[in-house]
N, C-alpha and C positions, 0 to 999 in steps of 0.2 A: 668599745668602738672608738677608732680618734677620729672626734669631728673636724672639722676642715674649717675655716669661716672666712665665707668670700669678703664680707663689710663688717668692720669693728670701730666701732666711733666710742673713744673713751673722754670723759671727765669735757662734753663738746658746751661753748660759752659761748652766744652770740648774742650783741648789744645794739640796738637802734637807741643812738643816744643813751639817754639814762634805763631805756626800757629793757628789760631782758628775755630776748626773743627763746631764748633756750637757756638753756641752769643747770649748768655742770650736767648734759644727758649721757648714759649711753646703750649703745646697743650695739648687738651682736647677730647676725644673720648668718646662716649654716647656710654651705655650698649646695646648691640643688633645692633650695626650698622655695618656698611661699612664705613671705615674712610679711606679715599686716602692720603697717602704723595707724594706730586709733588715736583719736581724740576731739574734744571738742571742737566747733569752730572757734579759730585764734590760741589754737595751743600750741602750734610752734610744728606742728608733721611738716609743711610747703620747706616752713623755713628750714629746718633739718633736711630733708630732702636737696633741697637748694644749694648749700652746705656740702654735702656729699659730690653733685653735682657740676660745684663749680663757680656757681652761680654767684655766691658770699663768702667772703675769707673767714676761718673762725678767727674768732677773738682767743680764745683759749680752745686747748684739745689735744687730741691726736686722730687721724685717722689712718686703718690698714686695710688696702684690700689683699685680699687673697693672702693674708700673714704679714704682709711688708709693708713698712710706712710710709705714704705717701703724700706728697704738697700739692691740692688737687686747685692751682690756681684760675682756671679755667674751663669751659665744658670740653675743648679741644684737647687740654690736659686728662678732661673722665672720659672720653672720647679712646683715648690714645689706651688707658686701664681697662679699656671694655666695659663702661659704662652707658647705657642709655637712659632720655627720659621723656615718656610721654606725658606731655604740659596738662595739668586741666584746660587751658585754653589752647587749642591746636595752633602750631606754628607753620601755616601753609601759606603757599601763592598760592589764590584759588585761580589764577588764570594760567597757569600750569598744568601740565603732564602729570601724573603720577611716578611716572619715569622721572622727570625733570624735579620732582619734588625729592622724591627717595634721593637722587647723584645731587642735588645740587651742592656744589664744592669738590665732589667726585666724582665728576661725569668721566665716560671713555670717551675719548678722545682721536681723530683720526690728524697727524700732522698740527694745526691752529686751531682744527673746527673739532666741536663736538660730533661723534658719532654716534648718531640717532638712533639708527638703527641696532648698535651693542648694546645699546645703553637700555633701550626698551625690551632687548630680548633677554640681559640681565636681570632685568628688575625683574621680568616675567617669569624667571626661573626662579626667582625667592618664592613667589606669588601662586606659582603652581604647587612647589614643597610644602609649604604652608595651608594650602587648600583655601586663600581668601578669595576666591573667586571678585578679583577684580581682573581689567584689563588696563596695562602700563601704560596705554595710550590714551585714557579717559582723562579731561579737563577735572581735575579737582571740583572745581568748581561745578559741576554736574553730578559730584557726588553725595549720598547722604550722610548724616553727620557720624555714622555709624563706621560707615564705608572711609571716611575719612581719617577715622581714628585706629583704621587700620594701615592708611599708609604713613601716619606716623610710628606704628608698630613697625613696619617696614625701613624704615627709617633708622629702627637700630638694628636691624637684622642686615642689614647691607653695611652696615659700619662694624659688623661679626658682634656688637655688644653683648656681656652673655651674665651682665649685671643688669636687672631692665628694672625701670624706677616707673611707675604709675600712679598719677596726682588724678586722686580724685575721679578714675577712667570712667566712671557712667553716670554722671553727673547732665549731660546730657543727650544719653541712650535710653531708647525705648526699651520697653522690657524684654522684647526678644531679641534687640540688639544686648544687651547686658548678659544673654544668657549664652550669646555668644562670645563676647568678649572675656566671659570664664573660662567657658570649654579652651579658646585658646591661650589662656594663662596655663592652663591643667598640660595643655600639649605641648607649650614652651616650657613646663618643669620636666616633662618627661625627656625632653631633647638635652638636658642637664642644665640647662638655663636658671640664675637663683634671679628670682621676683621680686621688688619690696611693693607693698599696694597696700597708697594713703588714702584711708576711705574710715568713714566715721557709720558705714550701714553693714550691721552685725551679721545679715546673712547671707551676704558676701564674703563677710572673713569666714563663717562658719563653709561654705562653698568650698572655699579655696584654699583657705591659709593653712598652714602647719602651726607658727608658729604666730602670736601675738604683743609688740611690746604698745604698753598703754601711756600716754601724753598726757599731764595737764599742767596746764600755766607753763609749760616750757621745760618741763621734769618730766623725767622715764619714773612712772609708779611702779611697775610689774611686770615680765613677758611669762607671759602663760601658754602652757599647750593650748589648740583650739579645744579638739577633740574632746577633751577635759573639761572645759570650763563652758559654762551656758550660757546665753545669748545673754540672759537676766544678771549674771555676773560680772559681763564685760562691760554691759552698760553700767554699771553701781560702778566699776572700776574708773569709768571714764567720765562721769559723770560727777562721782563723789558723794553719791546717794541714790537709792532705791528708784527705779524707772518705774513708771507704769505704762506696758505696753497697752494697755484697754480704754478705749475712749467714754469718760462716764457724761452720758449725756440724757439730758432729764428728757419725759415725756413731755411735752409742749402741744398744742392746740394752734394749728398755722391760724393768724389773723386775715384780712384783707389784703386784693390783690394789689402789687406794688410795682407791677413789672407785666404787659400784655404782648405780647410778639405772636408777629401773625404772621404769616407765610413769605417769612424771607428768603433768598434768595442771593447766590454768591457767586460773581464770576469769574476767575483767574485772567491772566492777561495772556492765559494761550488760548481764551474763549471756554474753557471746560471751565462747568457747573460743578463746584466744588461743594456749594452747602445748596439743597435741592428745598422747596418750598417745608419751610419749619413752623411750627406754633407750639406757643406753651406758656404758663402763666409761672411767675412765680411771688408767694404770698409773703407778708411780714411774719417775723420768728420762725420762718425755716430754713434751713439748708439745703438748696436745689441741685441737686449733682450732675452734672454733664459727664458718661463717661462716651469710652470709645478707643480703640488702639488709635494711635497717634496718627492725625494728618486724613481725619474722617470728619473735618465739617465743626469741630468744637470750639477749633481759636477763631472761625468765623465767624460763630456764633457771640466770642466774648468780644472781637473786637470790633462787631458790628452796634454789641451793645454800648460800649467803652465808647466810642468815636475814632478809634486808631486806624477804620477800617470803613470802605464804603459799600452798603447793601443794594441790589439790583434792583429789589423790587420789594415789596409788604414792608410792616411797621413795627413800630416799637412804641409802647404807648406807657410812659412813665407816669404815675398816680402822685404828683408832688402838689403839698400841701393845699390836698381837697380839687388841683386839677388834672385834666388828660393833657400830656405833655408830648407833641411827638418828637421823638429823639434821634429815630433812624438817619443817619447823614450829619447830624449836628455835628459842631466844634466839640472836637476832645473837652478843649477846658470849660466850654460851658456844661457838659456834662459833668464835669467833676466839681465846679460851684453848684450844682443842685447835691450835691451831698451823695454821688456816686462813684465809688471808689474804686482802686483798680488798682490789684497785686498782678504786675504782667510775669507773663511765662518767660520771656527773653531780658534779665535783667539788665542788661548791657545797653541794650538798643531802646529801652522804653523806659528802666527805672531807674538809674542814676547816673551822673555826668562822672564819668570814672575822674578825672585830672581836678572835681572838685572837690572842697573838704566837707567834712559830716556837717555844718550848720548849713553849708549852701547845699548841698542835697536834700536836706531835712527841711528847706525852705522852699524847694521847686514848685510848691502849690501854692505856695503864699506870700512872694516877693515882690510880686506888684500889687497886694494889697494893703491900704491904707498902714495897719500897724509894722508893718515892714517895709516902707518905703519912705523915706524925705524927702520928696522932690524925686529930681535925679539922681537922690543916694539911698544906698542900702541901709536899713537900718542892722548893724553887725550884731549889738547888744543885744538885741530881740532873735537876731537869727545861733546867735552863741545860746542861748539860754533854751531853745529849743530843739538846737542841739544836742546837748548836755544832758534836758530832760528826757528825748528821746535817748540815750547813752544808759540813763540810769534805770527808765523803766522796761525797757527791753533788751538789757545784758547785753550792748554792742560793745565786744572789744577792737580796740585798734591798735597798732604798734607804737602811737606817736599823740594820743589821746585826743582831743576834740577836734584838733586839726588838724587829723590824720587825712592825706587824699584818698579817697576810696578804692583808686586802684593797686594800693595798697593794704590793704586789707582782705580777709581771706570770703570765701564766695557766701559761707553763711552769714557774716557779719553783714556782708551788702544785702543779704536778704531781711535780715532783721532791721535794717534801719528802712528802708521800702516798707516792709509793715508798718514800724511801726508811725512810719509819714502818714500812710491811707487810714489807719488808725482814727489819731489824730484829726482828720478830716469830721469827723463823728458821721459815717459813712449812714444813710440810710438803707442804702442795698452796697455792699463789699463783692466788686467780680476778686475770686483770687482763683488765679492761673498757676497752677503747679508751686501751692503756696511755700512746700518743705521740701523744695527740690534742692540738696546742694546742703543743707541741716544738719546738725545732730540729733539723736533721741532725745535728747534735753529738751533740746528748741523744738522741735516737733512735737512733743508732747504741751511744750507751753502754747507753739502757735494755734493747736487744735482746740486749748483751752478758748485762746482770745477767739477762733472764729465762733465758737458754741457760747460766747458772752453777748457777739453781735446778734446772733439769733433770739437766745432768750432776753434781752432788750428790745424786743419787738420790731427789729430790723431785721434783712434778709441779706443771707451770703450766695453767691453763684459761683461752687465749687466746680470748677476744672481740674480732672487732676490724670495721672498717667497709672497712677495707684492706687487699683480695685480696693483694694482692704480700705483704703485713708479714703475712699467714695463710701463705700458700703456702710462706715463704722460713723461716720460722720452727719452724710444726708439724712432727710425727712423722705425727698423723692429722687428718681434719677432718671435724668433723661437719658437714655444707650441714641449712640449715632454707629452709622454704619455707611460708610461711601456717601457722605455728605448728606444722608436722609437719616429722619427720626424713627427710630427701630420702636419707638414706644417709651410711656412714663411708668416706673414701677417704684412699689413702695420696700423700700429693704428690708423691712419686716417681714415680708412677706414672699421674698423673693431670693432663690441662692444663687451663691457666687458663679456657680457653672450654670446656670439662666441667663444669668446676664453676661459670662461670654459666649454665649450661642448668637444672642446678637447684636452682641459686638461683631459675630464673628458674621452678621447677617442671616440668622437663621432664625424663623419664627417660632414664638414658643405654640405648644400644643393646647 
């Protein structure tokens, strides 16, 4: 058979400074397929991506699409080649159309003015062929994040792209949104569409992909058939040593109560009862698990405990050294000086200052405290050094090393220095919200270790997370929510996985 090959990047060299973001890579992606780029966080897939894209000029290389070599100096250049790419962080006006987001720069046009009305019943007819049951006249901003990352799908499909680039696409998708966003990769290959999708979670490549080329440190190691090689191969490939997918976690004896919440209460600001009167205790050395499909009452919960958020009514009664502390309504930061620590769900918005570099993010809890402050100056020596240490005990790579800005750096590296900040805190109770959201196997595997050190240290974690297995495999107990009420506390030992989404799904057990 003569293969065809839509993207061929040979001998590709890209340099941040002295750093070497990529090292001689290359790869090869067949017409019509699903091409997976794997690899750690900070291995160089965004940046190669980016590369292709438009985005960075190589330093050294070639690139061909479709056979022919091309100077791809622009996205309006991979634009013009039929390239698309959906960003891991969405590039929308949220006070726009869907219509107006999908044309914007090519809208239809009647004489000066745009034509609203073409232009909307355009988009509608991608949107109908496609089956995304959106409507072109819906404010972005009214949509959900799932909903959204479809009309930047859209986005290359109105531009005819039929090269389509995916950073990272479920990285902030719930799980049935994720299992749609496959089905429609499966239905954009069968339309003859070739796929490339940067994603470092194996059974999504195993889902979708045909084919596999592996990343690390900025090198192409292998591209492998999927179908061929097993989930436990591709991690040892990408990782550089043997995974273990099973969390080994010692029997423990939960201590005393550390944490008393009593019938709280949440009201959104359209007046709807979001989290409906809750109670539940959680004890020293265990892991409390909060599950629940997304947007049932659980970030209420954390960030009612956290302080990031205010509760209607009932309490929260923190056991700090020998007193009852009530905490409900309190200052974030005074909560977090009792030694309550907080991995948020929304890294961006709550856990680091993107435009700052890794000592001044590593410092956000401790910069006006005495050892880090002169006066009116920072102390930089003290914020360098705990930079650095955070750097080296939690494997944060960056493109540009200790004073790298963090919005340059890739999404698991920002989550890894977030950890390991709250870490550091010597947290008495750890809330962590969707702690390995955005991770590699590596790092998931290491972070599940640190949260099951704070447990058997006689401190407690309050695990929020979107994935049952990382609930089930990790907790002592778990709380199920369902429509912002307490569906019940069950012990995982005791309890299977299709119980606990029955009520999840609101349904009571027998």
């Amino acid at each position: 058979m003569n293969t065809k090959y839509a993207v061929e990047m040979t001998n590709i060299t890209k340099k941040f400074g002295t750093f070497k973001a990529i090292d001689n890579l290359n790869l090869k992606v067949k017409q019509g397929t699903v091409h997976a780029i794997l690899g750690e966080n900070g291995a160089g897939k965004s940046t190669l991506m980016n590369l292709l894209f438009g985005f960075y000029d190589l330093d050294e290389g070639q690139i061909k699409i479709n056979e022919e070599a091309v100077e791809i100096s622009d996205p309006n250049v991979a634009h013009k080649l039929g390239i698309g790419m959906v960003h891991q962080h969405f590039k929308l006006v949220k006070p726009f159309t869907v219509a107006e987001n999908v044309t914007l720069g090519n809208e239809i046009k009647r004489g000066l003015f745009v034509d609203e009305k073409k232009t909307a019943n355009s988009v509608q007819t991608i949107i109908d062929k496609y089956n995304f049951a959106l409507d072109a006249k819906t404010k972005v901003s009214d949509l959900s994040v799932g909903q959204q990352q479809r009309v930047e799908i859209l986005k290359m499909l109105y531009q005819e792209a039929n090269i389509l680039i995916f950073d990272e696409p479920t990285g902030a998708l719930t799980p049935q949104e994720t299992d749609e966003l496959l089905n429609t990769i499966l239905e954009l290959k069968r339309m003859g569409k070739t796929i490339l999708i940067i994603t470092h979670k194996l059974n999504e490549i195993k889902a979708v992909a045909d084919e596999c080329t592996i990343i690390r440190k900025g090198q192409s190691i292998d591209t492998v058939d999927v179908a061929e090689t097993s989930s436990d191969k591709l991690a040892e490939l990408m990782v550089g040593r043997k995974v273990s997918f099973s969390v080994d976690k010692n029997p423990k004896e939960a201590g005393k109560d550390l944490l008393v919440v009593e019938n709280i209460t949440v009201t959104d600001a359209r007046g709807v009862q979001t989290l409906k009167p809750t109670s539940f205790t959680v004890k020293a050395g265990e892991i409390f698990g909060i599950a629940g499909i997304d947007g049932n009452g659980q970030l209420e919960i954390v960030e009612g405990i956290t302080g990031l958020s205010k509760v209607d009514s009932g309490s929260i009664v923190y056991k700090y050294h020998n007193e009852d502390i009530e905490i409900a309504n309190m200052n974030a930061r005074k909560i977090a000086e009792m030694q309550i620590s907080h991995i948020p769900q929304d890294r961006h918005k709550h856990g680091v200052v993107l435009d700052y570099n890794i000592p001044q993010n590593a410092s956000l809890k401790d910069y006006y405290k005495k050892d880090f402050a002169r006066g009116i100056l920072l102390n930089e020596k003290k914020m360098n050094d705990l930079g650095q240490k955070l750097m080296d005990e939690h494997d944060i790579r960056a493109p540009h090393g200790l004073n790298s800005v963090v919005r340059d750096m890739s999404g698991g590296n920002q989550q890894k220095l977030i950890i390991g900040r709250e870490l550091e805190q010597n947290p008495r109770v750890l809330v962590a919200s969707q702690p390995t959201r955005g991770v590699d196997v590596g790092a998931i595997e290491n972070i599940h270790q640190k949260l099951l050190k704070v447990r058997d240290n006689d401190n407690a974690v309050i695990l929020y997370s979107l994935e049952l297995d990382e609930i089930i495999d990790l907790s002592d107990r778990i709380l199920v929510m369902h429509d912002g009420e307490a569906m019940g506390i069950v012990d995982p030992k005791y309890t299977t996985k299709n119980e606990i989404g029955l009520l999840m799904a609101g349904k009571e057990l027998q």
